[in-house]
N, C-alpha and C positions, 0 to 999 in steps of 0.2 A: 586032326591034331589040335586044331584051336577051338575053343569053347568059348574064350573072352576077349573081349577088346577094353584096351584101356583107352579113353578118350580124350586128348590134351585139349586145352584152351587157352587164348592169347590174352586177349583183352580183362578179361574177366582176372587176372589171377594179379592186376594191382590196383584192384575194388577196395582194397583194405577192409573197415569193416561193415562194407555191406555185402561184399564178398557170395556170400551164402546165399544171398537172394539173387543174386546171376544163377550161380552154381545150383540151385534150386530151378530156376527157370528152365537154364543149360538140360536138369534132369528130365523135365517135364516134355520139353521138346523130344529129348530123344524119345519115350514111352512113346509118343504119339508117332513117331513117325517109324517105332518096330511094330508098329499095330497095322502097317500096311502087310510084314513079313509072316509065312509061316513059322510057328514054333514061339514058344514064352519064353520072355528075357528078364532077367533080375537089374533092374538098374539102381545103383548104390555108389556113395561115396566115401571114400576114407582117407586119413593122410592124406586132406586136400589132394586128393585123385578121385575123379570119376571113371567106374569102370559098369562095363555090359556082360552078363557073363550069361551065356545061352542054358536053357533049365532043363529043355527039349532037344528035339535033334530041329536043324534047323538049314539053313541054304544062307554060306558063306557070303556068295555074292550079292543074296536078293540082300541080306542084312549090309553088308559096306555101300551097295549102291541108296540106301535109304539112308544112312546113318549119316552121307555125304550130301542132304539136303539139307541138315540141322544148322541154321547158323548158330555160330559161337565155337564150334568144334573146328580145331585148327588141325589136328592130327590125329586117327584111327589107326589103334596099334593093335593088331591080332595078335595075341600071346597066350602062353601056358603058362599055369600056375603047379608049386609043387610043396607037397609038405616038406620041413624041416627035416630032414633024414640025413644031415652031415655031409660035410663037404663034396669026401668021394663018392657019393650016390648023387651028387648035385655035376661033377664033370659028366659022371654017366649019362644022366641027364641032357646033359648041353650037348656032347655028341651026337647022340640021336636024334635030337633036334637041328642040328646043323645037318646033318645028311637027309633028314627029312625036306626042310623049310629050303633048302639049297643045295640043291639035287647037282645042279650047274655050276661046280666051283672048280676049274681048272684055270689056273691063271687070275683067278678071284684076290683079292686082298682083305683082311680084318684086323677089327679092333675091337677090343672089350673094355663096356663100361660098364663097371658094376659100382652101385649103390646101396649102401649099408646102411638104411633107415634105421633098424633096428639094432641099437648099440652092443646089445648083449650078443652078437653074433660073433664068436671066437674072431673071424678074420676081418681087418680092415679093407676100407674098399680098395685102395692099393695095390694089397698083398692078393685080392683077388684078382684084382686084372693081371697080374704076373702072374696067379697059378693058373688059373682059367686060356692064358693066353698061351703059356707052355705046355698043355695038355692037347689045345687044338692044334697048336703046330706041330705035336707031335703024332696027332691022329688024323691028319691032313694037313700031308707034305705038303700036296699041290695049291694051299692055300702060303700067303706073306704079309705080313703084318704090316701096316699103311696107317699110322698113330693120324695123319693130316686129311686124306681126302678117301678113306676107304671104304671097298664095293658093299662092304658087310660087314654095317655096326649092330655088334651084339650088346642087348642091352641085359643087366641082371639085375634086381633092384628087390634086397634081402626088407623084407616088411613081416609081417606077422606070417605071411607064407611067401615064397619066393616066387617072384616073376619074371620071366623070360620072352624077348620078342626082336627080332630084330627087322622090321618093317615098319614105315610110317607113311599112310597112305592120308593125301591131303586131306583136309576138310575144308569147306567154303570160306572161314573164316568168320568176320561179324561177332553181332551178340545176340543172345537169346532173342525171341519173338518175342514182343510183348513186355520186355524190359523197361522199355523205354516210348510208350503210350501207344496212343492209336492214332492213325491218318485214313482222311479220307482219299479215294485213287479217282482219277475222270480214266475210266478204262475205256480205250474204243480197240473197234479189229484192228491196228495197224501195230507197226513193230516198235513202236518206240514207250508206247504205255505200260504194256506186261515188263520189259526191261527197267522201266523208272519207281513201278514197286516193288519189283525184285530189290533192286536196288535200295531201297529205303527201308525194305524189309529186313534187309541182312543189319543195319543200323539197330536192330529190337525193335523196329515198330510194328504191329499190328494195323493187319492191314483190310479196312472195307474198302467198297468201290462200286460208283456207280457207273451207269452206261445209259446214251440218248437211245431212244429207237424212236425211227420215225417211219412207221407203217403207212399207207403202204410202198412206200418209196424206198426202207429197204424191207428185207427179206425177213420169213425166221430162219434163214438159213443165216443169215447175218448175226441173228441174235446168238444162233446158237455158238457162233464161232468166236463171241466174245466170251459165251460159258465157257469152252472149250479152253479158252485165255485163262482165266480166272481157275480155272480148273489145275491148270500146269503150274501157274503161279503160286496157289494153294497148295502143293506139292514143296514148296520152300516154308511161307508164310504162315500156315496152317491156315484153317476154314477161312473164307473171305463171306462176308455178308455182302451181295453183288443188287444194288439196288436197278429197276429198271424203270427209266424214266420214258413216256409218250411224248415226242418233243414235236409231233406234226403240226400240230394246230399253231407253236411259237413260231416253229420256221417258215407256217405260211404266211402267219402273220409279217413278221419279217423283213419278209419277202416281196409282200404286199405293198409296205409302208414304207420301207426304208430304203434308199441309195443302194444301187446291186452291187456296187464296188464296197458298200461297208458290212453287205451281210454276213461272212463269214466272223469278222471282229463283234457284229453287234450279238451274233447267234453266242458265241465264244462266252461273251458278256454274261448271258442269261444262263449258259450251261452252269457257269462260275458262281452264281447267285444261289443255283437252285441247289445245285452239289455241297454248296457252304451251309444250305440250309439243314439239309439230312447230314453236312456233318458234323454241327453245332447238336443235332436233336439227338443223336447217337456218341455223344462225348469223343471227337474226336479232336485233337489238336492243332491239324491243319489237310490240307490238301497236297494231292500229289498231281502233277502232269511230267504228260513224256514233250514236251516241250524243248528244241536243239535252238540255240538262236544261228535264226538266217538261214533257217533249215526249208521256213513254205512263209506266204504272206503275213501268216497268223502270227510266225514268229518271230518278227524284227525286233529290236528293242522298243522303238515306238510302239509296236503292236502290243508286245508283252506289258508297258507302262498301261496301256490303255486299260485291256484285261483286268490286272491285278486293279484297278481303281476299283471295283466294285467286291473287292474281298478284306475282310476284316480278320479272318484268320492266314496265319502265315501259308503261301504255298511255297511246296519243296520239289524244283526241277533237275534230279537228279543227273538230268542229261544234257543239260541246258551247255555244257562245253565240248560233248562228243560230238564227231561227225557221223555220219549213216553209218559209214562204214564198221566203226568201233560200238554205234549200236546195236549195228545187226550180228557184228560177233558173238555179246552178251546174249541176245536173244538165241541165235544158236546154243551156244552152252546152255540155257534152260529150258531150250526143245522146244520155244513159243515160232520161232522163222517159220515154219513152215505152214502153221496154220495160219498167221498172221500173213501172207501173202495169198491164202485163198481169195478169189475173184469175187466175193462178196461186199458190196459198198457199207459203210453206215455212214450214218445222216449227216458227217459233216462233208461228204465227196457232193452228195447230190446238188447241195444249195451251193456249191464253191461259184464266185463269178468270174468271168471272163479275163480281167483287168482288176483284180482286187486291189484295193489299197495298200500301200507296204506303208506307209508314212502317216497312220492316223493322228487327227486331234480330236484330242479329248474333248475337248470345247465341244466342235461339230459334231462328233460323236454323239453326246448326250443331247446334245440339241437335235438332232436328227430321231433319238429313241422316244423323246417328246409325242411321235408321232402312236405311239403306240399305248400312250397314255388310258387311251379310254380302255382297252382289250385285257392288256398285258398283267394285270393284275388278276383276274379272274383265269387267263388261261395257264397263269404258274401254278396257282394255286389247284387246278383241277389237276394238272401233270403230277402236283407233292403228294394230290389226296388219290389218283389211282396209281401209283408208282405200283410194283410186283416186285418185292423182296425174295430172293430166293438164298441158302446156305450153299455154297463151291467147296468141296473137298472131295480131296483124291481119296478114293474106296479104300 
């Protein structure tokens, strides 16, 4: 019965006038993400409405569960559309559709809202929700009209052809991908990284990200299971450019030279330098971590002050006020939980120490990094120059 969906949007629609350039973006996403579905879709806008209207025969479901990854789409309304043919060919209409689309109406309640875009349309919208409403109460007894809180709002919305729908199935919300620039992501296996670009991605940002690997201490099983992140992720965001950094050589060093209570903060340091460098060289505007404060050593507010000392572009920790628990929800709802808990380490589990420091100073910090002076400069620069860039999207 349905062929189209018309697409609502929140944010976007008090853009003024830039308006079009959401609304363009808003279009652009969706293409991309019916290009995972079977079947060709027209996507078009009119009368500040965007609407999908299927060209093929196509799979109801695979299309809503794709179309529910798009940020910016607050509402997917499956509806029919029908030519002008006069009012009483438009009740006939509506019946059929209601006993179609709500097979289950005993004890049901409704309301009719119809909207008269098009002024030339003999009836006002008024006179339509009184005729429209007197017809189905009379062709379904077992339905009662609920004007406040009713099971089934029928919508009818007279435009250059008429449109009918009475479902509104969520969308994510946000704004388009890509609206609103691009961010660098520090992606690792754990659950709180994939969440905090989720997260900033529903904002319009585009999103790259890199990830430490430190062979052979961890795995490719490890690496792969950060793909495997980037991949789900990419599934919201569109394609992610997933940078992959060699971090062995920095953490041994590290390791080596530095206080074992501050290796995690000093390693943190370096990840944060070298990530700002690939994301300054690839124009992005800031950095992302999954960062909770008070959540592990790394994350105190001293620790966090210390970190950010060595970043000159802004980072955005989206999570920085959840607790586990609210970020592991988020992860669930984007399907990242459960790979994100395979028993695979990366390289910041391995080097953790015993008694890490929760209270760094920056002072002793830096003073302690001193030690790394003569190395540390040639071993980043090898790490930036064999990095392995690979593209993440979902097929």
């Amino acid at each position: 019965m349905f062929s189209s969906f018309l697409i609502k949007y929140g944010e976007i629609g008090v853009k003024g006038k830039n308006r079009y350039l959401f609304e363009n973006a808003l279009m652009q996403q969706i293409k991309y993400a019916l290009k995972r579905c079977e079947g060709e879709f027209s996507v078009h806008k009119a009368e500040g409405r965007i609407y999908v209207d299927a060209v093929t025969e196509f799979d109801f479901d695979e299309a809503v569960e794709n179309l529910k990854t798009v940020f910016g789409i607050t509402g997917i309304c499956p509806m029919m559309f029908v030519e002008d043919e006069g009012f009483e060919k438009l009740k006939i209409t509506i019946a059929d559709y209601i006993r179609s689309a709500h097979p289950d109406r005993e004890g049901k309640t409704f309301k009719v809202n119809a909207r008269r875009a098009r002024k030339s349309y003999p009836k006002a919208s008024m006179e339509m929700n009184a005729d429209l409403g007197e017809m189905i109460l009379d062709e379904f007894p077992e339905l009662k009209v609920d004007v406040h809180n009713p099971d089934i709002m029928l919508y009818v919305e007279v435009r250059e052809k008429i449109y009918i729908y009475s479902q509104i199935i969520p969308g994510p919300g946000g704004m388009p991908v890509g609206t609103n620039g691009k961010a660098m992501l520090l992606l690792s296996g754990g659950i709180d990284s994939p969440v905090a670009g989720y997260m900033v991605a529903k904002r319009g940002v585009k999103i790259d990200a890199v990830y430490f690997h430190a062979p052979p201490y961890t795995s490719e099983r490890a690496k792969q299971k950060v793909i495997d992140l980037a991949k789900k992720v990419s599934k919201y965001s569109g394609p992610i450019y997933l940078h992959i950094i060699n971090f062995t050589d920095i953490q041994l060093a590290i390791y080596e030279k530095c206080p074992h209570d501050e290796l995690t903060i000093i390693m943190r340091r370096y990840m944060m330098k070298i990530a700002e460098t690939i994301a300054k060289e690839t124009d992005c505007l800031g950095m992302i971590t999954g960062e909770s404060i008070g959540q592990v050593a790394s994350q105190t507010m001293a620790s966090l002050l210390v970190t950010n000392e060595v970043c000159t572009l802004p980072v955005f920790r989206p999570c920085i006020g959840l607790d586990k628990q609210e970020i592991i929800t988020v992860s669930e709802k984007i399907d990242t939980y459960e790979t994100s808990i395979l028993p695979y380490e990366d390289c910041c589990t391995i080097f953790v120490a015993k008694h890490p420091v929760t209270k760094p100073s920056l002072e002793i910090i830096k003073r302690h990094e001193h030690n790394l002076d003569e190395v540390i400069d040639d071993l980043m620069k090898t790490a930036l120059d064999t990095k392995e860039t690979i593209v993440v999207a979902v097929e």
